[in-house]
PDB file of N, CA, C and O in Angstrom:
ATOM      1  N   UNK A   1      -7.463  28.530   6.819  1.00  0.00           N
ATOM      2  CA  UNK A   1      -6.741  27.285   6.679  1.00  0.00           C
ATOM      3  C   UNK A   1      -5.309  27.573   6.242  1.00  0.00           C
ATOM      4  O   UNK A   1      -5.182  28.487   5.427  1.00  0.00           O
ATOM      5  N   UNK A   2      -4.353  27.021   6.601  1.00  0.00           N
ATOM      6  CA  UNK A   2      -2.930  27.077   6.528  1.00  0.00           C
ATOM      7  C   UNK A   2      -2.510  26.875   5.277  1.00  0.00           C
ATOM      8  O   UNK A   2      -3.240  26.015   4.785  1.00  0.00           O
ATOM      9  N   UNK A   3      -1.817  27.182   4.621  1.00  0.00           N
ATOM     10  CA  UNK A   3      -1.079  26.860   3.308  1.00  0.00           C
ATOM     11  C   UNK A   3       0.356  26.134   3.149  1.00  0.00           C
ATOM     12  O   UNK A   3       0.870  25.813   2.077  1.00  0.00           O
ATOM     13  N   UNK A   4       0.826  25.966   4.278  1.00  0.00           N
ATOM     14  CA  UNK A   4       2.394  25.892   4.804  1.00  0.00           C
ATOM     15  C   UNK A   4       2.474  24.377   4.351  1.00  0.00           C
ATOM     16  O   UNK A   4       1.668  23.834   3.595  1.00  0.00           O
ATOM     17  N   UNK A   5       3.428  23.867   4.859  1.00  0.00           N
ATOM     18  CA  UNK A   5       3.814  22.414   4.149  1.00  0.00           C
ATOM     19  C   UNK A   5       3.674  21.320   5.479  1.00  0.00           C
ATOM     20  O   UNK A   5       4.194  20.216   5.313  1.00  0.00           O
ATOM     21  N   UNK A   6       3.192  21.516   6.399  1.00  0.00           N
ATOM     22  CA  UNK A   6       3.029  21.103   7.614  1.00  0.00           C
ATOM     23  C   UNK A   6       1.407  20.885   8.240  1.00  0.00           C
ATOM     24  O   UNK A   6       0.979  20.455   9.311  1.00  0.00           O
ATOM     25  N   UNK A   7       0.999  21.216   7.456  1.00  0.00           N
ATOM     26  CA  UNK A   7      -0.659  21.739   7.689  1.00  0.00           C
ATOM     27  C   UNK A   7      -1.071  19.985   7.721  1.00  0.00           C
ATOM     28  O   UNK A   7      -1.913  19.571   8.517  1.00  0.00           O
ATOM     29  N   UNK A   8      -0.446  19.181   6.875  1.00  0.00           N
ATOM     30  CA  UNK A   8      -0.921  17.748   6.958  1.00  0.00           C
ATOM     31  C   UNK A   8      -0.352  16.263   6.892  1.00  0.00           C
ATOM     32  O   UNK A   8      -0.119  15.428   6.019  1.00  0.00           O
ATOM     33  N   UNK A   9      -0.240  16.390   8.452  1.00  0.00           N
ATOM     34  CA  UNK A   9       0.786  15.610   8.909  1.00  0.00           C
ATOM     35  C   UNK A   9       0.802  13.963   8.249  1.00  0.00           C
ATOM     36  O   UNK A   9       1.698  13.121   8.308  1.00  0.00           O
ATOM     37  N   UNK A  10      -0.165  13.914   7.798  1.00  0.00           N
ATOM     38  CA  UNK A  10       0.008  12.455   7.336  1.00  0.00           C
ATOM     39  C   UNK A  10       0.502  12.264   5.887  1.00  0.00           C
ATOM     40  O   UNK A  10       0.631  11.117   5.458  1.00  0.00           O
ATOM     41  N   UNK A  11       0.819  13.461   5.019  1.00  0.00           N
ATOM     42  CA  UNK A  11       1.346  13.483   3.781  1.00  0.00           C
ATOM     43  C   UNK A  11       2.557  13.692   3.958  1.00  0.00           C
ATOM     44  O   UNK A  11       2.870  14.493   4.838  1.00  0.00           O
ATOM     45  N   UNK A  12       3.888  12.840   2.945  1.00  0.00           N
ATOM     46  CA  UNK A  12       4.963  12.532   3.398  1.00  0.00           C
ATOM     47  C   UNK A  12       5.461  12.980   2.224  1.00  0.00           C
ATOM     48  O   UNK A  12       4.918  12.659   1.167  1.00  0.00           O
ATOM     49  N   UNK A  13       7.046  14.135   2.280  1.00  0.00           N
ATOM     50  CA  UNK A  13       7.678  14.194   1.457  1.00  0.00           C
ATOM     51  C   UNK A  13       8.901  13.011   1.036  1.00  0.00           C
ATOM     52  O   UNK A  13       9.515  12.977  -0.031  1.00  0.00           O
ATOM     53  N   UNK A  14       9.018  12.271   1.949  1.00  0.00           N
ATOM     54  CA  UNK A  14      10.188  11.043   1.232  1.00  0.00           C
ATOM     55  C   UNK A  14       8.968   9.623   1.833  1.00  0.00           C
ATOM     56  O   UNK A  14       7.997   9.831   2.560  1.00  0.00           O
ATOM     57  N   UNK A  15       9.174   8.950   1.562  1.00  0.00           N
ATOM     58  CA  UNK A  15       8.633   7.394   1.791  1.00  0.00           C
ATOM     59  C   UNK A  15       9.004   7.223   3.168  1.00  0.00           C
ATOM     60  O   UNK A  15       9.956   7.849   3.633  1.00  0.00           O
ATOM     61  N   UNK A  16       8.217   6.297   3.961  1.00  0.00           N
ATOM     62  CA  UNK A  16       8.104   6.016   5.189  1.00  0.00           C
ATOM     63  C   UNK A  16       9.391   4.565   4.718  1.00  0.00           C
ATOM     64  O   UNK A  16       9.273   3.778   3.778  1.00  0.00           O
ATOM     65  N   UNK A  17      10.689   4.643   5.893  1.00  0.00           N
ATOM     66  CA  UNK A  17      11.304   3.440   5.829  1.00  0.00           C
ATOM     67  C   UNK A  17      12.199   3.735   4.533  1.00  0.00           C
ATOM     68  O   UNK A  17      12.788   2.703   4.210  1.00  0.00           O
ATOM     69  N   UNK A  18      12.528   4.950   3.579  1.00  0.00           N
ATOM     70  CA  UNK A  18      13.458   5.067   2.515  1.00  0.00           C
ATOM     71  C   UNK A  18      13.145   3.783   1.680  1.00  0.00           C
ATOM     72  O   UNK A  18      12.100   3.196   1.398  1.00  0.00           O
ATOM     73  N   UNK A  19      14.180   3.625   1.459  1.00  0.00           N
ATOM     74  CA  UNK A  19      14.574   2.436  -0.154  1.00  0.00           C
ATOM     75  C   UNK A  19      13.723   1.394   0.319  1.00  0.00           C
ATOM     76  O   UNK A  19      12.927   0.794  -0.403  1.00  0.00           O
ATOM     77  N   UNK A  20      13.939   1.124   1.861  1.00  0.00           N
ATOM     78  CA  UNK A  20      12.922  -0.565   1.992  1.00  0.00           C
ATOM     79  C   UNK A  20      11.217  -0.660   1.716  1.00  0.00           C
ATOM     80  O   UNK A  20      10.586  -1.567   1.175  1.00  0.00           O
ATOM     81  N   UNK A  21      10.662   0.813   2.384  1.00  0.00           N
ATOM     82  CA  UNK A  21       9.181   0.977   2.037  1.00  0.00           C
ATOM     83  C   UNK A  21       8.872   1.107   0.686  1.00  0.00           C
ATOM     84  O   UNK A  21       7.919   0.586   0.107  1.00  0.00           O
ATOM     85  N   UNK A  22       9.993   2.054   0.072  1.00  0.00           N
ATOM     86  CA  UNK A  22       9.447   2.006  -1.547  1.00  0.00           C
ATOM     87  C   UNK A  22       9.732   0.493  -2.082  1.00  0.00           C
ATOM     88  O   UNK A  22       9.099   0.213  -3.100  1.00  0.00           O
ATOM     89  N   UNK A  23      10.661  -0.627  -1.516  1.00  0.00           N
ATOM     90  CA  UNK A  23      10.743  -1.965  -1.907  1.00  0.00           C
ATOM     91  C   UNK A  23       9.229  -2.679  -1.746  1.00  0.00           C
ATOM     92  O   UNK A  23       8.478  -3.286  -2.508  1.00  0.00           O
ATOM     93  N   UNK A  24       9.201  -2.335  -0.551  1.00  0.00           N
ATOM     94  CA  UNK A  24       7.736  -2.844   0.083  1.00  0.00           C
ATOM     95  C   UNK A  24       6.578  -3.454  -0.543  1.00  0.00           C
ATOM     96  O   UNK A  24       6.004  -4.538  -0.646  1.00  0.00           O
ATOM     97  N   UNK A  25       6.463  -1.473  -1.147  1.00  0.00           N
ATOM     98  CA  UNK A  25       5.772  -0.784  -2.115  1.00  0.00           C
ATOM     99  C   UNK A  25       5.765  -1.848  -2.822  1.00  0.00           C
ATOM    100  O   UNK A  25       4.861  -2.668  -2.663  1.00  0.00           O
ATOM    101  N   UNK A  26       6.937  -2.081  -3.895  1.00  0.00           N
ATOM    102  CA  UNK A  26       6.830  -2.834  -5.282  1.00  0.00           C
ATOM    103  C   UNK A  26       6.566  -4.567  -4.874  1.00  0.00           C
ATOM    104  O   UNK A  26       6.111  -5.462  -5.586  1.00  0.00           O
ATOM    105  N   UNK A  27       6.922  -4.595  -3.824  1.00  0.00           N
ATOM    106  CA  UNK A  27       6.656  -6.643  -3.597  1.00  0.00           C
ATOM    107  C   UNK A  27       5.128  -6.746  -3.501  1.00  0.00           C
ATOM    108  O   UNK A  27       4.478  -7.480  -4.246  1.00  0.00           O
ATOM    109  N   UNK A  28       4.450  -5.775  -2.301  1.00  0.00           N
ATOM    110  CA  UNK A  28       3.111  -6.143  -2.081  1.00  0.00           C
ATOM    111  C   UNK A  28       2.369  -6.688  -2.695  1.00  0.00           C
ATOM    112  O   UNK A  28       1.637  -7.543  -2.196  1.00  0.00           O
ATOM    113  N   UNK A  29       2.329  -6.311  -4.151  1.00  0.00           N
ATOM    114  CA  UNK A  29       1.226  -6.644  -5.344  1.00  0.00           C
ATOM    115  C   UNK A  29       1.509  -8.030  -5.688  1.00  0.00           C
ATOM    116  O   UNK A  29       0.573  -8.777  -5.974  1.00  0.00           O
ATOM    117  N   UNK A  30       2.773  -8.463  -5.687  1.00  0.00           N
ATOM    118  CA  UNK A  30       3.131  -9.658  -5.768  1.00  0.00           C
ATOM    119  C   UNK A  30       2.970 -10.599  -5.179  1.00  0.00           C
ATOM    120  O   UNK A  30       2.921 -11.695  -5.736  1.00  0.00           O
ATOM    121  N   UNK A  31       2.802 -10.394  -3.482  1.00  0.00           N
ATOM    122  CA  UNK A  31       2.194 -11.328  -2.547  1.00  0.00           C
ATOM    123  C   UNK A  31       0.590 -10.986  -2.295  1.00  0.00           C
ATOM    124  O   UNK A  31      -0.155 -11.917  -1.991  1.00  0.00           O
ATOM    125  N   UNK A  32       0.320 -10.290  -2.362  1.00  0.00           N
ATOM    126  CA  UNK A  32      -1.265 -10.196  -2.742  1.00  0.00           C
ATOM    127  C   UNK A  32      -1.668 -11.332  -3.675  1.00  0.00           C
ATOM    128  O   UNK A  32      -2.276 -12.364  -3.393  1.00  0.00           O
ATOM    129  N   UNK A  33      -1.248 -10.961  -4.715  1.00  0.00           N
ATOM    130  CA  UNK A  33      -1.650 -12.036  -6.189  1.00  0.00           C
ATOM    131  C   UNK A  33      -0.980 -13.449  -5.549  1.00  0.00           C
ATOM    132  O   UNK A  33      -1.713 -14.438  -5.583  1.00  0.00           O
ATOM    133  N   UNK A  34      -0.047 -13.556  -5.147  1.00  0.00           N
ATOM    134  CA  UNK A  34       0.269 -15.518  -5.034  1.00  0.00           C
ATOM    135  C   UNK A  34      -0.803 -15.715  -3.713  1.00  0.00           C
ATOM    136  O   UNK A  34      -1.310 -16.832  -3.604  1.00  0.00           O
ATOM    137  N   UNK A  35      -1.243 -14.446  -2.493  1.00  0.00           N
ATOM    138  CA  UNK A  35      -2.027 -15.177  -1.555  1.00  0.00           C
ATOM    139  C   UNK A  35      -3.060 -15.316  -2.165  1.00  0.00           C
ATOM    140  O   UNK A  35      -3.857 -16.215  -1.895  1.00  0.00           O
ATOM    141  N   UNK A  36      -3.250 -14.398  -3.160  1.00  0.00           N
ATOM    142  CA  UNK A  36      -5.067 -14.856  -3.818  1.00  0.00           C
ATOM    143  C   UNK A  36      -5.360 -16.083  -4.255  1.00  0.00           C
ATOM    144  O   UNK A  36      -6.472 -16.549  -4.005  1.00  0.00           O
ATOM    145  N   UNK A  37      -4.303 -16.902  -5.070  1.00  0.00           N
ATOM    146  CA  UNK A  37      -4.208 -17.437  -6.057  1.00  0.00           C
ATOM    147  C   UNK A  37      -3.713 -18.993  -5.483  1.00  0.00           C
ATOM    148  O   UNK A  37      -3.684 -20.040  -6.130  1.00  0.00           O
ATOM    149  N   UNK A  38      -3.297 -18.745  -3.888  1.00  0.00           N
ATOM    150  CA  UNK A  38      -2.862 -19.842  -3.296  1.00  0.00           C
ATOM    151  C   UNK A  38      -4.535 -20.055  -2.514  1.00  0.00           C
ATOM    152  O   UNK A  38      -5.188 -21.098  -2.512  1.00  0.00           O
ATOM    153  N   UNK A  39      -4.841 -19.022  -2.034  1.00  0.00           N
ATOM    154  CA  UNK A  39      -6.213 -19.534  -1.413  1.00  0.00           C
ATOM    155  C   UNK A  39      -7.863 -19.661  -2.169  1.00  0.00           C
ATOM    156  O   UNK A  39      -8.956 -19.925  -1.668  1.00  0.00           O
ATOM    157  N   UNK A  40      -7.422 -19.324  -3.658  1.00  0.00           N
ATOM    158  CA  UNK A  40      -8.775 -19.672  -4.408  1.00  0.00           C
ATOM    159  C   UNK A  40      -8.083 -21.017  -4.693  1.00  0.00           C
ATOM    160  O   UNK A  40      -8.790 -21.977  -4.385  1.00  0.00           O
ATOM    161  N   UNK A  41      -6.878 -21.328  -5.205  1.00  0.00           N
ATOM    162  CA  UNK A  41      -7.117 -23.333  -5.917  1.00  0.00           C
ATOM    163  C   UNK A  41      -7.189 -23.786  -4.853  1.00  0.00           C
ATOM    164  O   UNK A  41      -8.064 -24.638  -4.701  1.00  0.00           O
ATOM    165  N   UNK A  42      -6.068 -23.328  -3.316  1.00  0.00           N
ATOM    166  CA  UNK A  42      -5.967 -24.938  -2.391  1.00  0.00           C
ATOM    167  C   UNK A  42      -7.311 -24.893  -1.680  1.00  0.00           C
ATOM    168  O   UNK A  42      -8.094 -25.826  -1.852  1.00  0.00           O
ATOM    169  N   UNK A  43      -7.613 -23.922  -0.934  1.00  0.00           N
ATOM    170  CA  UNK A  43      -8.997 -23.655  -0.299  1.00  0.00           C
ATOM    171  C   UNK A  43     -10.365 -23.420  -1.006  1.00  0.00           C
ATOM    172  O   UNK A  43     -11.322 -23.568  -0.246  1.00  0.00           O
ATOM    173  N   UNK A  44     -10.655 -23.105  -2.221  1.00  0.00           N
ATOM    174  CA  UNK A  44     -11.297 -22.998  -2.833  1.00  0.00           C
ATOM    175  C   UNK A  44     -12.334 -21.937  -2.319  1.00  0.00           C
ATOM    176  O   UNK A  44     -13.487 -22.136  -1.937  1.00  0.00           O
ATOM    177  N   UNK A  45     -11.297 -20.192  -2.448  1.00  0.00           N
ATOM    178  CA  UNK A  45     -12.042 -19.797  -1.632  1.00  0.00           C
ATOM    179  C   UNK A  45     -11.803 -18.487  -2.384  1.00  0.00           C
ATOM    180  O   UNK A  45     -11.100 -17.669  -1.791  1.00  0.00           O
ATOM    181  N   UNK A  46     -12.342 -18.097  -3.778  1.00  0.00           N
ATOM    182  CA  UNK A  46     -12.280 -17.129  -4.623  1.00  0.00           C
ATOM    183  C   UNK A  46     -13.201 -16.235  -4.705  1.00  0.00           C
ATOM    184  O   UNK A  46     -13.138 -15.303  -5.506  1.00  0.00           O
ATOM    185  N   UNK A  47     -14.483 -16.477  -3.612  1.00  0.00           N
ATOM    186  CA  UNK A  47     -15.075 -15.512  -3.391  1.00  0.00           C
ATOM    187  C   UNK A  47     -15.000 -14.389  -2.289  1.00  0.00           C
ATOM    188  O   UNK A  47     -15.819 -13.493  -2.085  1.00  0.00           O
ATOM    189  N   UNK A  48     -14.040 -14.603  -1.751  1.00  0.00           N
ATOM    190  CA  UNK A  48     -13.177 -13.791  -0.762  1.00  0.00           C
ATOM    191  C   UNK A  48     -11.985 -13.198  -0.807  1.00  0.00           C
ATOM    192  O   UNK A  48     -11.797 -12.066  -0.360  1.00  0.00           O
ATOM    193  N   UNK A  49     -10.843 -14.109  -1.496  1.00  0.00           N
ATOM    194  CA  UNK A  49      -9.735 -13.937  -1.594  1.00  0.00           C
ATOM    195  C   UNK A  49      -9.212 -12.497  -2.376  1.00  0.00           C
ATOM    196  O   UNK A  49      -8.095 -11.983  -2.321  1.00  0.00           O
ATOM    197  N   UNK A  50     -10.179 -12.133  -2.970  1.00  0.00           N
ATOM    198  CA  UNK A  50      -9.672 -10.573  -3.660  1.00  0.00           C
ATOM    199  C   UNK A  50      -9.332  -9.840  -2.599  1.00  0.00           C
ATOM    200  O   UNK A  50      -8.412  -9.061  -2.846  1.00  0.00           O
ATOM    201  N   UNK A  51      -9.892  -9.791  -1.096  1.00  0.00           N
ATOM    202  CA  UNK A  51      -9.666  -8.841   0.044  1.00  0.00           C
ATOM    203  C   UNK A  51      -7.720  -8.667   0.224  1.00  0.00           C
ATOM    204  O   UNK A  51      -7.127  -7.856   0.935  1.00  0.00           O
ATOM    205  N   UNK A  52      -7.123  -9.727  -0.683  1.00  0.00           N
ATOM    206  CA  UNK A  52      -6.013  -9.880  -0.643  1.00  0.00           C
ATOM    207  C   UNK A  52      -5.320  -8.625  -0.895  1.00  0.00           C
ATOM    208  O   UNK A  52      -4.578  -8.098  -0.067  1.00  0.00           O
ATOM    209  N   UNK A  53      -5.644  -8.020  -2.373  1.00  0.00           N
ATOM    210  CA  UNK A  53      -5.421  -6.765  -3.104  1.00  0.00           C
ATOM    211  C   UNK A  53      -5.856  -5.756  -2.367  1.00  0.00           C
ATOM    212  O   UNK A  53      -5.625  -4.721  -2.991  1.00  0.00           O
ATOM    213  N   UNK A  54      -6.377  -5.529  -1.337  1.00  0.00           N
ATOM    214  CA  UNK A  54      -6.640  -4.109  -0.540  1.00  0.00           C
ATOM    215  C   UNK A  54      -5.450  -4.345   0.241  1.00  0.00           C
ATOM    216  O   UNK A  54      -5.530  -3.525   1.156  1.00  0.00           O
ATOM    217  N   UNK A  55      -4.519  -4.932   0.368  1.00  0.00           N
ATOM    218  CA  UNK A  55      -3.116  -4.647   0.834  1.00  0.00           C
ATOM    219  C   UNK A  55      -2.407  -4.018   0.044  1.00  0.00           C
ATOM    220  O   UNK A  55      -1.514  -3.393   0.615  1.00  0.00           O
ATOM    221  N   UNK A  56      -2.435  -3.904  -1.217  1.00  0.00           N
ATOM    222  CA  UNK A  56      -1.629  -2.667  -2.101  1.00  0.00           C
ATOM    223  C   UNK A  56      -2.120  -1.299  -2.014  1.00  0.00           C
ATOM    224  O   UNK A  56      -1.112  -0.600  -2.106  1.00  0.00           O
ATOM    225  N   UNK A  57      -2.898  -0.730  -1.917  1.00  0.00           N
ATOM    226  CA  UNK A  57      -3.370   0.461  -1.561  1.00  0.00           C
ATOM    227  C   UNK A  57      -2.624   0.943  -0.037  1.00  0.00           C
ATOM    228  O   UNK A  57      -1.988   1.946   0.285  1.00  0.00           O
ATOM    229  N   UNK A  58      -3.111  -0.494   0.820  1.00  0.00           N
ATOM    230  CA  UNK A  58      -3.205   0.240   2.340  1.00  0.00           C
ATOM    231  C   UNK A  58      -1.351  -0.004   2.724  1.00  0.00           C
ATOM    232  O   UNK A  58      -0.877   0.515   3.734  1.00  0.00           O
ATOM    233  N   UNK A  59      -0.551  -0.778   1.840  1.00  0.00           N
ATOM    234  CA  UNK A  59       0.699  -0.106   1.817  1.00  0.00           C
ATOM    235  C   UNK A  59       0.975   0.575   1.148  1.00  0.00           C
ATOM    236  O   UNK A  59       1.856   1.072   1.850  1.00  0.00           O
ATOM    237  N   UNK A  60       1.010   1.079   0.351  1.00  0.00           N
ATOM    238  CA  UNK A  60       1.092   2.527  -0.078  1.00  0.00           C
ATOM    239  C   UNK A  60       0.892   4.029   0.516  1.00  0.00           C
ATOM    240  O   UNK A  60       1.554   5.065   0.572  1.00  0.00           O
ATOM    241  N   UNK A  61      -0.318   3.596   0.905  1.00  0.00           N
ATOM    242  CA  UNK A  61      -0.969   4.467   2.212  1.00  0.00           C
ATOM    243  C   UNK A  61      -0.150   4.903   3.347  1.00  0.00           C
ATOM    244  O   UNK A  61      -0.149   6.031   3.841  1.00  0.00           O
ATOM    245  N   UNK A  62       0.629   3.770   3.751  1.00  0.00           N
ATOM    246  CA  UNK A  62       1.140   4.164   5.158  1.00  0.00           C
ATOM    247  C   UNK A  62       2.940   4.057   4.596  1.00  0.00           C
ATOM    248  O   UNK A  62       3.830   4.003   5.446  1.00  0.00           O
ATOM    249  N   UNK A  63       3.228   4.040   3.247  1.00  0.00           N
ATOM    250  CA  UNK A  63       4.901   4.122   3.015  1.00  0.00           C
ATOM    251  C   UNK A  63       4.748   5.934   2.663  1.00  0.00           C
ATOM    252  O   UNK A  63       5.374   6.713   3.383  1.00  0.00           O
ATOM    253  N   UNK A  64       4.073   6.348   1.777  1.00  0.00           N
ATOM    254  CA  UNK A  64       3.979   7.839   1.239  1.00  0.00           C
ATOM    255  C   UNK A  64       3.229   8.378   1.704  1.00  0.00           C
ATOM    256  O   UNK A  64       3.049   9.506   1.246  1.00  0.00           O
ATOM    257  N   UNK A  65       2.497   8.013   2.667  1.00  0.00           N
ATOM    258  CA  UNK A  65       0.953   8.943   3.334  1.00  0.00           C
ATOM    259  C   UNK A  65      -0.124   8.897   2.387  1.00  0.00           C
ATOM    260  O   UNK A  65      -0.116   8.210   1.366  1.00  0.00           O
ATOM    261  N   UNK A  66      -1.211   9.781   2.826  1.00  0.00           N
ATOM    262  CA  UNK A  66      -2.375  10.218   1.940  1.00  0.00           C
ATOM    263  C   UNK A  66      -2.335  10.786   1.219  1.00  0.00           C
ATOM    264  O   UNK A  66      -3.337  10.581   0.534  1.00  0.00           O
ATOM    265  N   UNK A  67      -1.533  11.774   0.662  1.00  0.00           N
ATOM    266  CA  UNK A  67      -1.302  12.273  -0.659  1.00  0.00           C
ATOM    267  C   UNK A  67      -0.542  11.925  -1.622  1.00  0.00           C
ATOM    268  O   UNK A  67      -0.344  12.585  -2.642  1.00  0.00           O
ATOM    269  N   UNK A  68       0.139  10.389  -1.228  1.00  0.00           N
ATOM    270  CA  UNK A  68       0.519   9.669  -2.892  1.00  0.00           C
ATOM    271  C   UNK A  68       1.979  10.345  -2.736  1.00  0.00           C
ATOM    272  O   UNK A  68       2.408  10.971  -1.767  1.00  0.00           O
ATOM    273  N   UNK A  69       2.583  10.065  -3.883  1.00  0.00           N
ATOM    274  CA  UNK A  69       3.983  10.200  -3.979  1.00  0.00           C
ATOM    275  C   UNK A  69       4.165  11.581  -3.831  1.00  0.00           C
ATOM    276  O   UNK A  69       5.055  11.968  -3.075  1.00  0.00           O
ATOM    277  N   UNK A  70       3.590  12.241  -4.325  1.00  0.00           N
ATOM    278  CA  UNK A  70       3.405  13.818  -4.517  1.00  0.00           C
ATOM    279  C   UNK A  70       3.711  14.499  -3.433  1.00  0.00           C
ATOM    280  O   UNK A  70       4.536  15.410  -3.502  1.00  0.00           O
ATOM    281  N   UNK A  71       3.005  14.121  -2.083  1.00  0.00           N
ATOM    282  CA  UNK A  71       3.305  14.270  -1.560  1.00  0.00           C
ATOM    283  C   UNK A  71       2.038  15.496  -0.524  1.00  0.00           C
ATOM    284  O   UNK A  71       2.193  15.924   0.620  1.00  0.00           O
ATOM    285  N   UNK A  72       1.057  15.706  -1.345  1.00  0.00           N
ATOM    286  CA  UNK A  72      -0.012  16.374  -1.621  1.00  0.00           C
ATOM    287  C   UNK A  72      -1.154  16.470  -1.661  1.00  0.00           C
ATOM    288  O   UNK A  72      -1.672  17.503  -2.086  1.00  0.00           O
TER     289      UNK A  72
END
């Protein structure tokens, strides 16, 4: 197995999109929480609406890759 810094293409040394993905990054959690919070009072639909918050992970995921900021 390779050791080189290329061996895994989906781990990213700078952020996908520079300054705007790492912006991205920091809003997501924020619209996660108001869509949760808009569709448990108006819809009354809080037994679902957490699926909201698996959008902070899965942007993260695709701004820094699979190894996190690190890069690793």
């Amino acid at each position: 197995m390779s050791t080189d810094d290329t061996s895994n293409p989906l781990a990213r040394k700078t952020p996908l999109g520079g300054r705007t993905g790492v912006a991205i990054v920091a809003i997501v959690p924020l619209l996660a929480l108001a869509a949760f919070l808009l569709i448990g009072f108006i819809a009354g639909g809080w037994g679902w609406a957490w699926v909201f918050f698996l959008a902070i992970p899965i942007s993260a995921i695709i701004v820094y890759g699979v190894g996190g900021k690190s890069g690793g």
